[in-house]
C-alpha positions as CSV (number, residue, x, y, z in Angstrom):
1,X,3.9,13.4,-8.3
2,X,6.4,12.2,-5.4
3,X,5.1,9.2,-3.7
4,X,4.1,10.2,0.1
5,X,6.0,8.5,3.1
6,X,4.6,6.7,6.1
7,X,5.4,4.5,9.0
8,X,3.3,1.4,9.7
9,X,1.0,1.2,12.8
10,X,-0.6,-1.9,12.4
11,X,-1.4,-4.7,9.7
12,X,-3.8,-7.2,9.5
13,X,-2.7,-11.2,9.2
14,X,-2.8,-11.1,5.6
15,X,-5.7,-11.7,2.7
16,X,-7.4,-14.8,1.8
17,X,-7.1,-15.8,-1.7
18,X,-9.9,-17.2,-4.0
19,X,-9.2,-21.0,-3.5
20,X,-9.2,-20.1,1.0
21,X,-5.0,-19.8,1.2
22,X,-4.0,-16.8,3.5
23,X,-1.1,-15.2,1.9
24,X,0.8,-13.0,4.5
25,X,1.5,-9.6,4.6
26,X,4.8,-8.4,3.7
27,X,4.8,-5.2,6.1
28,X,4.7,-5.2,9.9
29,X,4.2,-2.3,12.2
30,X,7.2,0.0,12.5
31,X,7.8,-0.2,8.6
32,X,8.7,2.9,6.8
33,X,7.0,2.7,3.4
34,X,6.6,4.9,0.7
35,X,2.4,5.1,-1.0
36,X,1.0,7.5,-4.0
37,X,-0.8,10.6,-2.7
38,X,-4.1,9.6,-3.1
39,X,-4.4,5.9,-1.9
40,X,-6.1,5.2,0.9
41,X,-8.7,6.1,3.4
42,X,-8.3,9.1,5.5
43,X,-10.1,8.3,9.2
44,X,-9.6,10.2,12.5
45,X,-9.4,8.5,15.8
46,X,-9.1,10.3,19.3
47,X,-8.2,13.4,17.1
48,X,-5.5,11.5,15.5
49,X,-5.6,10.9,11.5
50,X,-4.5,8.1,10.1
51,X,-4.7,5.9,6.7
52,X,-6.2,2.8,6.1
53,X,-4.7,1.2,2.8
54,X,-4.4,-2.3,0.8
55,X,-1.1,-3.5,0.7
56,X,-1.4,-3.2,-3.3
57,X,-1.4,0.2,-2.5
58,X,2.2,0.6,-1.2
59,X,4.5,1.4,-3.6
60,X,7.8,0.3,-1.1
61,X,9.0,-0.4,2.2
62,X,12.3,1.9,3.1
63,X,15.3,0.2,4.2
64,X,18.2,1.6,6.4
């Protein structure tokens, strides 16, 4: 199937690895990325839906 696109709202600081390192994120909000149809968490906020996602999940970030 054709991977879905998206625009970042928000990310977090990153993920803590096993040994306590924080490894940064490699998207920031305003990032157009591209993700497979069914990753994800559908939510609904103030009757708007959005997507909550790992950043394993993203298959790429869409350059100009």
């Amino acid at each position: 199937e054709k991977p879905m696109e998206g625009e970042i709202i928000a990310a977090g600081k990153g993920r803590t690895t096993d040994d306590g390192k924080l490894v940064k994120m490699e998207v920031k909000a305003g990032d157009k990325i591209l993700y497979g149809k069914y990753s994800g968490t559908e939510i609904k906020i103030n009757d708007e839906e959005y997507l909550i996602m790992r950043e394993e999940d993203i298959l790429g970030i869409i350059t100009d």
